[in-house]
C-alpha positions in Angstrom: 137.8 5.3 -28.2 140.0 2.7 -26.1 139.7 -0.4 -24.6 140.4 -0.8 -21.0 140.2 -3.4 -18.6 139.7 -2.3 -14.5 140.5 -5.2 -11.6 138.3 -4.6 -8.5 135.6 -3.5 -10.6 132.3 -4.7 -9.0 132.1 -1.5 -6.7 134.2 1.7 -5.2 136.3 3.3 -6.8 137.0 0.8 -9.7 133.0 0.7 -10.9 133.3 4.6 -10.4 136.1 4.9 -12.9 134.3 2.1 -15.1 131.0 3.9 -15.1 132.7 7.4 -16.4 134.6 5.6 -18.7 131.4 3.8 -20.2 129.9 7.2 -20.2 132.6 8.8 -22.5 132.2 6.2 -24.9 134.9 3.5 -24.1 134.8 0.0 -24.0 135.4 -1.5 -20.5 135.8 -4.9 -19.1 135.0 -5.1 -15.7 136.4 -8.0 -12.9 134.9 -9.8 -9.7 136.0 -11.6 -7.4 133.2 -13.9 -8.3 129.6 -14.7 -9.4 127.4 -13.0 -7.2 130.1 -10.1 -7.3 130.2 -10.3 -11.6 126.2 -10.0 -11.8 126.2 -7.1 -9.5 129.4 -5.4 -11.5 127.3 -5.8 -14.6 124.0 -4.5 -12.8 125.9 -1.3 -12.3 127.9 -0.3 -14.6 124.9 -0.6 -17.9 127.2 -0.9 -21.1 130.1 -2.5 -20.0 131.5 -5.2 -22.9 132.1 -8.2 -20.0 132.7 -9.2 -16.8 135.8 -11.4 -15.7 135.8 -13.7 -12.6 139.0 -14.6 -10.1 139.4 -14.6 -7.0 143.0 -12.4 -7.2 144.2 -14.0 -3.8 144.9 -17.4 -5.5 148.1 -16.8 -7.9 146.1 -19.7 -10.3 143.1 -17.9 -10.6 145.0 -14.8 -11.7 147.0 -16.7 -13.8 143.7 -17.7 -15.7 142.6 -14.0 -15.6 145.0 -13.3 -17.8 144.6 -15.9 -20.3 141.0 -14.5 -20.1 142.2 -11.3 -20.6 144.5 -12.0 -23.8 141.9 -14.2 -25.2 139.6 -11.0 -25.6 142.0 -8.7 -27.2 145.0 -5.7 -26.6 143.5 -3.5 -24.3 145.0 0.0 -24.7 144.8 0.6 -20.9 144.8 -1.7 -17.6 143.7 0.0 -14.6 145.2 -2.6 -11.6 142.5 -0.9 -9.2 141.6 -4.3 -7.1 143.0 -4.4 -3.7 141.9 -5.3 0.4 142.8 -3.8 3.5 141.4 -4.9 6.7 143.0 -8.6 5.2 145.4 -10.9 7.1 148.8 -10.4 5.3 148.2 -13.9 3.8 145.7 -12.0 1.4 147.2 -8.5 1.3 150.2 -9.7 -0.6 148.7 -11.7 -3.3 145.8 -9.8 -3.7 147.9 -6.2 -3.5 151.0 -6.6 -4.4 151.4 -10.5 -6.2 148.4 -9.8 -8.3 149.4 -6.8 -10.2 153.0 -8.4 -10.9 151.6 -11.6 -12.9 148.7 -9.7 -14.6 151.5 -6.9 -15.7 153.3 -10.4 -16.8 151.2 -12.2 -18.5 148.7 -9.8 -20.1 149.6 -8.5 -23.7 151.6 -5.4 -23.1 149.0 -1.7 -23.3 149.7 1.3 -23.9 149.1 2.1 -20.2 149.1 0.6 -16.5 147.7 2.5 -13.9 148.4 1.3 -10.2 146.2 1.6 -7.3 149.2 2.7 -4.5 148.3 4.7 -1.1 149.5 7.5 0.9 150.0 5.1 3.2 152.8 3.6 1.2 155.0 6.3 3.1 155.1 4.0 5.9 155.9 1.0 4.1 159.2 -1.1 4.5 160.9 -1.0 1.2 163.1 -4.1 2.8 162.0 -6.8 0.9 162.8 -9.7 3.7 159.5 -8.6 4.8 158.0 -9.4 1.7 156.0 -12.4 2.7 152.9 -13.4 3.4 153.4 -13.7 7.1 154.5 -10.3 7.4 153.4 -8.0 4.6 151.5 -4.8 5.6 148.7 -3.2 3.8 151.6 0.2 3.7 153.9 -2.4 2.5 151.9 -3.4 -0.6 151.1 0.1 -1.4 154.7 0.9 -1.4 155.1 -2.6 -3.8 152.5 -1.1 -6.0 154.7 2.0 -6.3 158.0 0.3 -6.7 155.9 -2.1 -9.8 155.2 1.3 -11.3 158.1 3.0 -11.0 160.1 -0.5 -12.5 157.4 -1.0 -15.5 158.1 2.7 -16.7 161.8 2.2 -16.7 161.9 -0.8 -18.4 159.0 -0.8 -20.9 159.5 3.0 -22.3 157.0 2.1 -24.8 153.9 1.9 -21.8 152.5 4.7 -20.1 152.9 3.6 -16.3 152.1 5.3 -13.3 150.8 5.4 -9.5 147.6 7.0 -8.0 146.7 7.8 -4.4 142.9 7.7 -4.2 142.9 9.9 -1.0 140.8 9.1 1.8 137.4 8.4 0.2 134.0 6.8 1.2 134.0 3.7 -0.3 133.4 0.5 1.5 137.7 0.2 1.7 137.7 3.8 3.4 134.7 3.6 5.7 131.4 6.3 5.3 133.6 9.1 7.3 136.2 9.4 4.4 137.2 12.9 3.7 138.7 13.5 0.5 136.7 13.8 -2.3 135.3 10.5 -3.9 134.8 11.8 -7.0 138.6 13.1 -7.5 139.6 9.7 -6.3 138.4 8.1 -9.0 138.8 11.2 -12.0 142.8 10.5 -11.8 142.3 7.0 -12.7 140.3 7.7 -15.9 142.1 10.4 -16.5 145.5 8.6 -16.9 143.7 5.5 -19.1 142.7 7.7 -21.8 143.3 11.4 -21.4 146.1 12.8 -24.4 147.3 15.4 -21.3 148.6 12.0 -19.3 150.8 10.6 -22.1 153.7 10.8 -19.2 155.2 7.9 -17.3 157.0 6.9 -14.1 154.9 9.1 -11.9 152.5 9.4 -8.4 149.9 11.3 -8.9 147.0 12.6 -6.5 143.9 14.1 -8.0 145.8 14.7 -11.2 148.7 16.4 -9.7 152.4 14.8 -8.9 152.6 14.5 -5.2 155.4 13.1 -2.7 156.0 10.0 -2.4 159.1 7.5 -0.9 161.3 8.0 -2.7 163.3 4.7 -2.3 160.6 3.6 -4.7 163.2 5.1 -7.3 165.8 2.5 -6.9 167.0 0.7 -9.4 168.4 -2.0 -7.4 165.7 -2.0 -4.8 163.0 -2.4 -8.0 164.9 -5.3 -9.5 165.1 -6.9 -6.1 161.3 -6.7 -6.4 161.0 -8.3 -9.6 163.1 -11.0 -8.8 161.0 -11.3 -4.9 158.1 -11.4 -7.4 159.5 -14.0 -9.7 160.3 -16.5 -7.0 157.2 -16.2 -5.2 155.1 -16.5 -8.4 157.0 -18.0 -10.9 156.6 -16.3 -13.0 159.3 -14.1 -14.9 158.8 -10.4 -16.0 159.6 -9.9 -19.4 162.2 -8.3 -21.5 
């Protein structure tokens, strides 16, 4: 059975994937943004090994959530599911797009990363003098997401690493009039943690299936740009 550890875990989509994970036997550490949030994750997801606390839009909280994360163990998956969208760009990039860069850092290397993107990453800017957080769009940090994926794949060929679009789906993110199917939103996520069938890397999937995407995602250049945005906004360097 694996080991896998799920940001933005306390509810939607992430404490869906953690609870069918649970329920197939893994071991899965859950995160919040903090206490009231960690007892509630816990309350809902019966047999999960821990809870984790950070508040993901302060780059020194992360930074600790990763030290916390090390300290447990190798994980064999990390599912960067945590993310906001009605936010102020001020949160949107570290939570969406900063976050998942220094935990991909600083967390001992899994077999497999699995990022949270959006089909509304086909609107995002891939010029990154709009990164910032004066200017960075929900679409934007989907399309960061992406890039990360794509850029992790390449240069870690020993890590499964890929992109998801959820869809549409009634969770407290998408709002009770969500279309697409919740449960689906959520499969693809498990599904690429642990399933043998999704031993494959570099790709944006949607309910299990490749789908479109932008494909300026697929620039080297434009990727390393990213890294290096990444590294001066953070500090902190991705490894070799």
């Amino acid at each position: 059975m694996a080991r896998i550890f799920i940001t933005g875990s306390s509810d939607g989509l992430g404490q869906l994937a953690a609870r069918r994970l649970v329920e197939e036997g893994h071991q899965v550490v859950l995160h919040a943004r903090n206490d009231n949030r960690a007892e509630y994750a816990l309350g809902h997801v019966p047999g999960a090994e821990k809870v984790l606390i950070a508040e993901l839009s302060d780059m020194e909280e992360t930074r600790r959530l990763a030290e916390e994360v090390n300290a447990l163990g190798r994980f064999d998956a990390v599912i960067h599911n945590a993310g906001v969208y009605q936010a102020p760009p001020q949160v949107i990039l570290p939570v969406n797009t900063l976050a998942p860069y220094i935990l991909t850092c600083l967390i001992q290397k899994p077999e497999r990363l699995v990022y949270l993107s959006s089909g509304l990453h086909m609107s995002g800017n891939p010029d990154l003098k709009h990164m910032d957080t004066d200017r960075t769009s929900y679409s934007d940090s989907k399309l960061h997401d992406l890039i990360l994926a794509k850029a992790v794949a390449r240069k870690w060929p020993d890590v499964y690493s890929n992109a998801v679009e959820p869809g549409w789906v009634a969770t407290k993110m998408g709002g009770p009039g969500a279309p697409d199917d919740l449960q689906k939103g959520f499969e693809t996520q498990v599904w690429l943690a642990v399933s043998e069938d999704a031993m494959i890397s570099g790709r944006y999937f949607f309910h299990q299936k490749e789908k479109r995407y932008q494909k300026a995602a697929d620039n080297i250049g434009l990727q390393e740009q990213f890294l290096e945005k990444c590294e001066q906004i953070t500090g902190v360097q991705f490894p070799a």
